[in-house]
MIDOSE-1310 file (N, C-alpha, C; in nm, 2 decimals, decimal comma, always signed):
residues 64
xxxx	+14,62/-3,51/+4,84/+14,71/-3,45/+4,94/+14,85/-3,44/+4,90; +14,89/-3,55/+4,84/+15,06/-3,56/+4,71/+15,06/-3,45/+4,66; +14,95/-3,39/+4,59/+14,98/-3,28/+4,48/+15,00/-3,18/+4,60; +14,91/-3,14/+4,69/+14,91/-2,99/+4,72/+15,10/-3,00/+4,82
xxxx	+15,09/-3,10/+4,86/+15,24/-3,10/+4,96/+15,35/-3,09/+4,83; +15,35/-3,17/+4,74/+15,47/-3,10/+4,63/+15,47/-3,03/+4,58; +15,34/-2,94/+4,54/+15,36/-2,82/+4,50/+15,40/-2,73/+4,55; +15,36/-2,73/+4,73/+15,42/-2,67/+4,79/+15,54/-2,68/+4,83
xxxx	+15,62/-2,76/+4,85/+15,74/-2,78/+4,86/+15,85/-2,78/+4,72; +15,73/-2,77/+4,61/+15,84/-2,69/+4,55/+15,85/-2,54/+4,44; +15,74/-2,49/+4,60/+15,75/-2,36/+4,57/+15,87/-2,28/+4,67; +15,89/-2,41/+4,79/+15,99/-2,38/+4,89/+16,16/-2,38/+4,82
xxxx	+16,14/-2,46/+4,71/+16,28/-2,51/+4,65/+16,32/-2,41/+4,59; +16,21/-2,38/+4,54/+16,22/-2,21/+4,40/+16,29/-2,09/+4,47; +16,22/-2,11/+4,61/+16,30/-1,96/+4,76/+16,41/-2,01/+4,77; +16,46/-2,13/+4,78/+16,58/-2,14/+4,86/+16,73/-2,16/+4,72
xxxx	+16,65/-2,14/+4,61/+16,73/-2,15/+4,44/+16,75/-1,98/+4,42; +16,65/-1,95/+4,49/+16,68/-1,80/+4,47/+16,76/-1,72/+4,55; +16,76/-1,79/+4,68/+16,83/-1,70/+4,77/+16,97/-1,73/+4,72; +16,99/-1,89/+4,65/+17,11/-1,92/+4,69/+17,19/-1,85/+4,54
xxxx	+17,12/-1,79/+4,44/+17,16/-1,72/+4,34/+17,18/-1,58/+4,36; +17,12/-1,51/+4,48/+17,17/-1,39/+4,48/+17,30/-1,35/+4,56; +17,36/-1,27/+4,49/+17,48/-1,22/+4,53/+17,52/-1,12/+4,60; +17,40/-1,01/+4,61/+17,36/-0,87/+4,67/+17,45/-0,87/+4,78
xxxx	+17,43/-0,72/+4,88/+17,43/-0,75/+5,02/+17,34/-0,68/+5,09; +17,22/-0,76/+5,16/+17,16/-0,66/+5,22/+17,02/-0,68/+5,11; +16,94/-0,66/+5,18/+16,78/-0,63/+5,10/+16,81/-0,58/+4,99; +16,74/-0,65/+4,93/+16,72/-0,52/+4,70/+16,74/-0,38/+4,77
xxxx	+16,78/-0,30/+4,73/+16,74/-0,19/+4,74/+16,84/-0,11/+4,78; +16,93/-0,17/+4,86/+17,05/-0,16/+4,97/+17,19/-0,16/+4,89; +17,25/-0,06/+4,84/+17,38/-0,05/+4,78/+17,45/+0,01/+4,84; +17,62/-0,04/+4,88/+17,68/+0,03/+4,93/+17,71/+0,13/+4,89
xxxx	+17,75/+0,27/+4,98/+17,83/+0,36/+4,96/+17,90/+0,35/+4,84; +18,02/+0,27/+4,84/+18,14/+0,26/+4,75/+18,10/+0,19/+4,62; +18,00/+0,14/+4,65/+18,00/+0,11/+4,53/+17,94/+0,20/+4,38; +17,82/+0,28/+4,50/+17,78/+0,41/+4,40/+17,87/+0,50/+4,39
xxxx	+18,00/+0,56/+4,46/+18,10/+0,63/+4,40/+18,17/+0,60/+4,28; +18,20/+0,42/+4,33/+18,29/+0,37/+4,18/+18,23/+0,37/+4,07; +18,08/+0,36/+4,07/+18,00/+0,35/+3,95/+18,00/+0,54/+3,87; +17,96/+0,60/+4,01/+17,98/+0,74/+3,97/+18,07/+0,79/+3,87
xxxx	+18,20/+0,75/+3,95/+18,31/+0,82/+3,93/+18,36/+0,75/+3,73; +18,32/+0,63/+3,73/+18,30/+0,57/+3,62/+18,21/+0,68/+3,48; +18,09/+0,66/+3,52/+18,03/+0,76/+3,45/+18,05/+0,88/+3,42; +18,15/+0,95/+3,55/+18,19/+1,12/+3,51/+18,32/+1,12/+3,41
xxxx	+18,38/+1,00/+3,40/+18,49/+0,97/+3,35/+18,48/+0,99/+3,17; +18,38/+0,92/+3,21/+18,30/+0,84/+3,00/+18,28/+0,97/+3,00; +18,18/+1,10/+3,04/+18,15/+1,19/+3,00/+18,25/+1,28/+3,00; +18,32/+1,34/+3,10/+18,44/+1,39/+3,06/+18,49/+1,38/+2,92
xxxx	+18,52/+1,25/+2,90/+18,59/+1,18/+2,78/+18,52/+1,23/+2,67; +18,37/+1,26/+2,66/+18,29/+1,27/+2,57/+18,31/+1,42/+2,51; +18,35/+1,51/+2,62/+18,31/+1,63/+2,64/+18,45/+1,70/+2,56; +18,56/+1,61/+2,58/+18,69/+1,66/+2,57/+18,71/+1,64/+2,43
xxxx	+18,65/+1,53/+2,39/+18,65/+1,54/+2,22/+18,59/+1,58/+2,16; +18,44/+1,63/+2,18/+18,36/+1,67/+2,10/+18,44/+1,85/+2,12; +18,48/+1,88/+2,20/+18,54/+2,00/+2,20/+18,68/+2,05/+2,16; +18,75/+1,98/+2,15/+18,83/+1,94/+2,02/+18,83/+1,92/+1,88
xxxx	+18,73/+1,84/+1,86/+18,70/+1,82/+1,74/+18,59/+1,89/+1,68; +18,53/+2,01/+1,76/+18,43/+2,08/+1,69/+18,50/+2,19/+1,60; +18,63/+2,24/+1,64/+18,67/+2,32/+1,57/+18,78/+2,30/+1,41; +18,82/+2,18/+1,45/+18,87/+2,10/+1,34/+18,75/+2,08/+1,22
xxxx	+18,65/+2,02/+1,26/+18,53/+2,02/+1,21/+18,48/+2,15/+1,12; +18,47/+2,28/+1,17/+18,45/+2,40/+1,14/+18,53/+2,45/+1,04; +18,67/+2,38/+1,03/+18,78/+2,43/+0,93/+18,76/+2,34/+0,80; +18,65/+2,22/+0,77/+18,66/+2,16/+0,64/+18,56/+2,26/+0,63
């Protein structure tokens, strides 16, 4: 009867080690608004950046 009550209870410890490590808000799944803008806006940034050198430097390139 020892074994099955501690195993179970510390399958209960494992739920409440997990809850207390997540940082989220809101169910998995659930991202705010602002946050997918800033991530967005992040990524169109990097690419821009990508876009503006390789376009630059393709014709520099062309001249060796």
């Amino acid at each position: 009867m020892e074994g099955a009550s501690s195993s179970s209870s510390g399958g209960g410890a494992f739920q409440v080690q997990q809850q207390q490590d997540y940082s989220g808000e809101g169910p998995a799944g659930e991202t705010p608004l602002w946050k997918m803008v800033v991530v967005s806006a992040i990524a169109c940034g990097v690419q821009f950046g990508w876009a503006l050198q390789l376009s630059l430097l393709t014709p520099y390139v062309q001249l060796l």
